[in-house]
C-alpha positions as CSV (number, residue, x, y, z in Angstrom):
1,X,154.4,242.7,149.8
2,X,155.2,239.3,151.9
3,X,157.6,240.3,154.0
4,X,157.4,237.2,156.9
5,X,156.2,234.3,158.5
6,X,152.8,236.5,159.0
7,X,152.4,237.5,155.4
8,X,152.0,241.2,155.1
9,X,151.3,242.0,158.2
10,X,154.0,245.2,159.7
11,X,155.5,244.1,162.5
12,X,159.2,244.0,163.3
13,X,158.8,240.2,164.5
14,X,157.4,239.5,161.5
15,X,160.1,241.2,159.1
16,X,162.5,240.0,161.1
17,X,161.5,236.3,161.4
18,X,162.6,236.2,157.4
19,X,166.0,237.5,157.7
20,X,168.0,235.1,156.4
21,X,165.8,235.0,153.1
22,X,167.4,238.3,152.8
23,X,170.6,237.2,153.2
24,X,170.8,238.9,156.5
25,X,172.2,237.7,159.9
26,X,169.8,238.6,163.0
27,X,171.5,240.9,164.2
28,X,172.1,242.6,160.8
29,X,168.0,243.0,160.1
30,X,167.3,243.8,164.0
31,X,169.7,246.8,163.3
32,X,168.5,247.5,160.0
33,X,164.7,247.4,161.9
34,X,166.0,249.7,164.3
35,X,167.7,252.4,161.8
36,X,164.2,252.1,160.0
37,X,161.7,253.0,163.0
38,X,164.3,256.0,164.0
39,X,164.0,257.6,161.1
40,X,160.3,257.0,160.7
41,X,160.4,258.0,164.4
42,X,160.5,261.8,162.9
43,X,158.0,261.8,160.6
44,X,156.3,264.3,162.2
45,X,158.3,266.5,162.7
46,X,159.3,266.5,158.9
47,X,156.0,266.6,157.2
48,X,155.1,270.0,159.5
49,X,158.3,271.5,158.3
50,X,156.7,270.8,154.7
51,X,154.0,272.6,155.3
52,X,151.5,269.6,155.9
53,X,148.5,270.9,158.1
54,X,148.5,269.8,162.1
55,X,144.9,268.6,161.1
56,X,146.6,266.5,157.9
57,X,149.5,265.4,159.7
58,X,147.0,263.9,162.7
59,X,145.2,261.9,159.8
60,X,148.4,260.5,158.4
61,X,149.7,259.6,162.3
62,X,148.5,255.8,161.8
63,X,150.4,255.1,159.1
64,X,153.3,256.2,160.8
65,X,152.6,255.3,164.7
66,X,151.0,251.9,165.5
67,X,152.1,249.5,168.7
68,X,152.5,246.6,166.5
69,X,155.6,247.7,165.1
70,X,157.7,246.5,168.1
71,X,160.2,243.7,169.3
């Protein structure tokens, strides 16, 4: 999915830089991008309390934990 200025491409710049297709003001969408990566922020700790497998949950990590997804 298009999300941006950059296409598809999962950044916080880049979801951000079409906010106000979204209706949203700045501020509204950095907060919402904020809220987001917190929660994603535990991931880990969620999918071991399910039971996934350290090995599994270290295979998974990148599509949780990248440095792009930043502003």
């Amino acid at each position: 999915m298009e999300c941006g200025d950059q296409g598809r491409f999962a950044n916080a710049n880049n979801i951000l830089s079409q906010h106000a297709r979204f209706l949203l003001e700045r501020d509204e969408a950095e907060k919402i991008v904020s809220d987001t990566r917190d929660q994603v922020g535990k991931w880990y700790d969620i999918v071991r309390a399910c039971g996934v497998s350290e090995n599994d949950a270290e295979i998974i990590r990148g599509a949780f934990i990248y440095p792009e997804f930043s502003f």
